[in-house]
N, C-alpha and C positions, 0 to 999 in steps of 0.2 A: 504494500500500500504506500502511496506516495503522502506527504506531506497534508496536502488538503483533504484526504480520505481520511489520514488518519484524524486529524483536525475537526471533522464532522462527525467521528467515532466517538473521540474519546475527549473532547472538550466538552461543556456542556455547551449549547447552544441558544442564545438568548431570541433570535427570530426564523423565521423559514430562509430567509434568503440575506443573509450576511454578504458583509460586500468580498468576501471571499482570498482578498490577494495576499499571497506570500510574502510580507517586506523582510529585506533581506540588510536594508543599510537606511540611514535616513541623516541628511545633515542643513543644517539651514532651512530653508522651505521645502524640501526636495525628500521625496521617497522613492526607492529604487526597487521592483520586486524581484522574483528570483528569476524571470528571463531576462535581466538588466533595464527593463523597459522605467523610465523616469516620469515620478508626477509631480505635483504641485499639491502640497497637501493646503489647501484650502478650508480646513476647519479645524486646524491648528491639534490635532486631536480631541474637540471640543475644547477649544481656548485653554489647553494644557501648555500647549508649547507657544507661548506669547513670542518667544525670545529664539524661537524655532531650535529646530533637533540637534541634540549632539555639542552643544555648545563646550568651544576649548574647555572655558573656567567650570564648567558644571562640571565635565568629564575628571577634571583635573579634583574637584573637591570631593566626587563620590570616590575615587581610586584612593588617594590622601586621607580620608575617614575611614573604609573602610579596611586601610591597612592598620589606621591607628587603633579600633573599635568597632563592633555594629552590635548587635543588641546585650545589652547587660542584665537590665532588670526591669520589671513591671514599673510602667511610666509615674516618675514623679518624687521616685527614692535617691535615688544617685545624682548629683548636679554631673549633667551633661553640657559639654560646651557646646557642643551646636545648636541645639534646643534653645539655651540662655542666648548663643549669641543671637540668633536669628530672632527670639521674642523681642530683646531690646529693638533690634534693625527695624523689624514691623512698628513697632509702639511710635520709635522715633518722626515713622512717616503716619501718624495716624493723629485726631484729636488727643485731647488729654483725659480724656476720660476713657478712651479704650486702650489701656494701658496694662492688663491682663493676658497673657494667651495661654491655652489650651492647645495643645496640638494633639488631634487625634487621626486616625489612617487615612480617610476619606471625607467631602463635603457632607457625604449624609449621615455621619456616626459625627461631626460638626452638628448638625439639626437638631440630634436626638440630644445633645450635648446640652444644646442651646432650650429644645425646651423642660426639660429636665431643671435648670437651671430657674428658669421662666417658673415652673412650679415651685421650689423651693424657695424665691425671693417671698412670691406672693400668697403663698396658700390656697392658689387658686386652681381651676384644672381648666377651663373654656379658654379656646385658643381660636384665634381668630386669622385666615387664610384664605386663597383665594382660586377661584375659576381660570385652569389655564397654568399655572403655578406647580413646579418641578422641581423641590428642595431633597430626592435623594430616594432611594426604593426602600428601605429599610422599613419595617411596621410604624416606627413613630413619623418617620421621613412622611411615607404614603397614607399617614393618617390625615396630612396637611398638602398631600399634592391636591391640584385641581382640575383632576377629572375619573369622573365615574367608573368609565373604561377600566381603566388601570387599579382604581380601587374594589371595584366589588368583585373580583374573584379570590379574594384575602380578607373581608368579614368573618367578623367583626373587629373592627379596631377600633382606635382611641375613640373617646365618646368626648363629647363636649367641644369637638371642633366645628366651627363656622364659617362654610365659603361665602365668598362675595363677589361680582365683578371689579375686577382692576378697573381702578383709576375713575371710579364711581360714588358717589358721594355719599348713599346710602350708609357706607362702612361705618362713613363719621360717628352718626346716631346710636351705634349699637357698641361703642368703646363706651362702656362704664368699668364700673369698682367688681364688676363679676367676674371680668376678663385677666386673665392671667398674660398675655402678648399677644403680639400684632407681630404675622411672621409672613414676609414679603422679600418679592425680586426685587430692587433699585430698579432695574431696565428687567422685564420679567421678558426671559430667553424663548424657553420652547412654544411661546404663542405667536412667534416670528418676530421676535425683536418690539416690544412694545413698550415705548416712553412714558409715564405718566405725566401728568400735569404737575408744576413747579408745588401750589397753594394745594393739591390731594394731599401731598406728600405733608408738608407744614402742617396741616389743619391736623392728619391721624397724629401726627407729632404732638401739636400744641393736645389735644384729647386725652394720650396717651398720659401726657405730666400730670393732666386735672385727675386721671382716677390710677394712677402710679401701677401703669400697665407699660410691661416691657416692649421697646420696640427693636425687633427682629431685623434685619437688612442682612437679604441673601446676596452677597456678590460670589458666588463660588465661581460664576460664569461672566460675570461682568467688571470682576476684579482685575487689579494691573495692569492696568493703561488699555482695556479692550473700548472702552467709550468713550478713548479721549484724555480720562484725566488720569490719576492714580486709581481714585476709587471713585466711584458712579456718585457717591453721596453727595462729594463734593460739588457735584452740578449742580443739589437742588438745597444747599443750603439748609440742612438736614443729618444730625448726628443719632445715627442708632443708638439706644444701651448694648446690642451685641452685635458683630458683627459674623458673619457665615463667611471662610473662604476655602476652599479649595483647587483642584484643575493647576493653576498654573504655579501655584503654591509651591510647590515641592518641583519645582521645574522640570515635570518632566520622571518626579519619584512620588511613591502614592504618601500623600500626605493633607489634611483637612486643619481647621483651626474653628474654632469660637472664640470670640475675644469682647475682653468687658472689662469692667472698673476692678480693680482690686477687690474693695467692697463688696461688690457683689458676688463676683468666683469664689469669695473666700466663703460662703455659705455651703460648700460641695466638699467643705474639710470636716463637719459637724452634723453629728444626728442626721444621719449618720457618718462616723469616718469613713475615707474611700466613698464618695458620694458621687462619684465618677469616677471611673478606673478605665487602664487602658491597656494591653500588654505590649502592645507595638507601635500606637500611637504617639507621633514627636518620634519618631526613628531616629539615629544621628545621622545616618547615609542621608536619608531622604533631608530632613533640616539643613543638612551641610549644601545639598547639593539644593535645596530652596534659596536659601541663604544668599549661595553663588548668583544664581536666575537672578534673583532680584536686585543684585547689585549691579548685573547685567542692564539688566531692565532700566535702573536709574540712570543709569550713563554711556549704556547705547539704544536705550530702547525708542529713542526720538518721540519722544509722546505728544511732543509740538507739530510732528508732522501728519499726526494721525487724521484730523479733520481734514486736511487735503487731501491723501488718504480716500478718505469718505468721498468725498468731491470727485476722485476720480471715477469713482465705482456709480454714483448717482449720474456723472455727465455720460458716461459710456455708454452703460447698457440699457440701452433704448434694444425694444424689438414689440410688434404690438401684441407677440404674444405674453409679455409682461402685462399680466393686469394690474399690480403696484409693487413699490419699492418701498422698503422701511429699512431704515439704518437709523443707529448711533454708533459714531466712530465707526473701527476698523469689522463690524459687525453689521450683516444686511442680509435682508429676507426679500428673495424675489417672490411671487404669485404669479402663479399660474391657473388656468379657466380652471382645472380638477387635479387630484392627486394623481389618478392616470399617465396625465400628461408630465407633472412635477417627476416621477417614478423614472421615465423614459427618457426625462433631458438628464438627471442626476445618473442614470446609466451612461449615458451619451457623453457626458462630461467625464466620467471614470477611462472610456475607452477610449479621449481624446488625452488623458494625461491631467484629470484633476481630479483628487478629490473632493469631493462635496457629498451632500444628505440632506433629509428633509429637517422636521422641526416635529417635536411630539404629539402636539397638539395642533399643527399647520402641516398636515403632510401634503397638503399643496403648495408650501413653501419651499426652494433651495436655496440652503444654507452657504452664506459666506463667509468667514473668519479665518481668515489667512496670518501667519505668525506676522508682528506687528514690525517686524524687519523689513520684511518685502519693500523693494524696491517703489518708485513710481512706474521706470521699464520696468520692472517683473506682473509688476499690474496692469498696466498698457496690453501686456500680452496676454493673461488672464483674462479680462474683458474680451480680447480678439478670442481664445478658446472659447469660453463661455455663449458668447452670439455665435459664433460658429457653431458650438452644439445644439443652439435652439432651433437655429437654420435647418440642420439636418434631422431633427424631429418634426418638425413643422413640416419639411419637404415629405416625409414620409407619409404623415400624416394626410397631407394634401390628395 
């Protein structure tokens, strides 16, 4: 049996039709499979690799670590330098109030962290979330995603959670003193890139303080420079009590975080001790080699150039089989008339050398998110791939 045989044997398998390819080497924007053939990885691994693959300094800190150390003990006993240093590194680029981290393996055991937490500040259990909304597969994660689909083949879960439409006003009313947090995307991803309004965002804010209800901000997807700035929040004028990250966190090594006031994490030390536990969570490989990404990030990641960036991808791709465009920053959802169609250009694009995907809740949408390196020529010519592949779906279609 060859590699993909066996690959469909004995992995498990999360859909019927996985995108299937061998990668064999991956560096910069660029991933090579096992006939040599080169693509353009276009959705960064889901905004893992901001800073794109293989990077010297990451390379050079996970080798460096893990000759000094890799896992010693259940997270939290032994002072780790990479841990330490990388929380300080985060804190220093964040408000002052989220000045705590937690590092745990993944963004969605980050969720489960975060509401966890959310119940022991307040004594409360009703958690308040939204339609459309992708914070993690995990039972407590999928207690709070937004959509049905996905949840009802795993009932019962959490009880006392409340969906709502994004970026709807309705939410305002229903924050009281019952509510234990308010747990949301910044720029909420799997519905195809959707911004909310500056004064949504302030208003659940300003509600949140009247009845001392946590406020949640998922950037596990919209974090590190993907929307333009550092973190999405900072656009809207707007400071979580926690904040969610993962994906590009660990550059490229599995790694999540939840992050909050001293004061408040320190609540997960008491009644019980170990109120959070982790046994591989905060890795030093993986911390070491975030650590590195993000220092990357700071001073080659060009995050001033990201809005042009945007600008190129909005001016380009014009085709009328596009029925609309959403972007913030270096992230963008094409639409197309049905999923069908969306299915067939996203193949088409694979067989021309790009990768891309739909969107969870948009699978009429193709997904953009190219590591935030890319060139302006390396996106000149993406744009010429991409109407290229729509051309020759449409032409078929015709």
């Amino acid at each position: 049996m060859n590699n993909r045989e066996l690959f469909l044997q004995h992995v498990a398998q999360t859909s019927s039709a996985p995108i299937g390819l061998e990668i064999t080497k991956a560096k910069g924007i660029h991933l090579w499979d096992s006939s040599e053939k080169k693509y353009v990885d276009l959705i960064s691994g889901f905004s893992v690799c901001n800073i794109g693959h293989s990077h010297p300094a990451v390379v050079k800190a996970v080798q460096e670590q893990a000759a000094e150390y890799m896992h010693l003990i259940v997270y939290g006993e032994f002072v780790e330098s990479p841990q330490v240093q990388y929380a300080k590194l985060l804190t220093d680029h964040l408000p002052a109030s989220l000045n705590c981290v937690y590092f745990t393996n993944s963004g969605a055991e980050a969720t489960e962290g975060a509401m966890k937490l959310a119940k022991r500040i307040t004594g409360r259990s009703k958690m308040i979330a939204f339609h459309n909304a992708y914070h993690g597969s995990t039972q407590g994660a999928l207690s709070v995603m937004g959509g049905e689909y996905w949840r009802n083949a795993f009932r019962p879960l959490l009880p006392d959670i409340l969906h709502f439409n994004y970026d709807d006003d309705v939410v305002i009313e229903s924050i009281d003193s019952s509510v234990a947090c308010v747990i949301l995307e910044t720029v909420q991803a799997e519905s195809g890139i959707t911004v909310p309004r500056k004064e949504w965002l302030q208003a659940i804010r300003k509600k949140c303080d009247e009845h001392c209800v946590l406020l949640i901000f998922d950037e596990i997807q919209a974090g590190f420079g993907r929307t333009g700035t550092l973190w999405a929040f900072e656009q809207f004028d707007v400071v979580p009590d926690v904040l969610l990250l993962g994906k590009a966190l660990g550059g490229g090594m599995p790694l999540g975080a939840f992050i909050a006031d001293k004061k408040l994490m320190s609540t997960l030390t008491y009644d019980p001790v170990l109120g959070h536990i982790t046994t591989f969570g905060g890795h030093p490989v993986s911390c070491a080699a975030g650590k590195a990404a993000f220092e990357v990030l700071l001073t080659e990641g060009k995050l001033s150039t990201i809005k042009e960036k945007e600008k190129i991808l909005q001016e380009q791709l014009n085709h009328t089989a596009i029925v609309e465009k959403r972007s913030h920053g270096l992230w963008m959802s094409l639409q197309f008339q049905d999923n069908t169609m969306n299915q067939k250009i996203v193949h088409r694009c694979v067989q021309n050398g790009l990768i891309t995907d739909w969107f969870l809740f948009a699978p009429d949408r193709l997904r953009i998110a190219p590591p935030l390196i890319i060139t302006h020529e390396e996106l000149d010519t993406v744009c010429e791939m991409i109407h290229k592949s729509i051309c020759e779906v449409c032409d078929v279609r015709s």
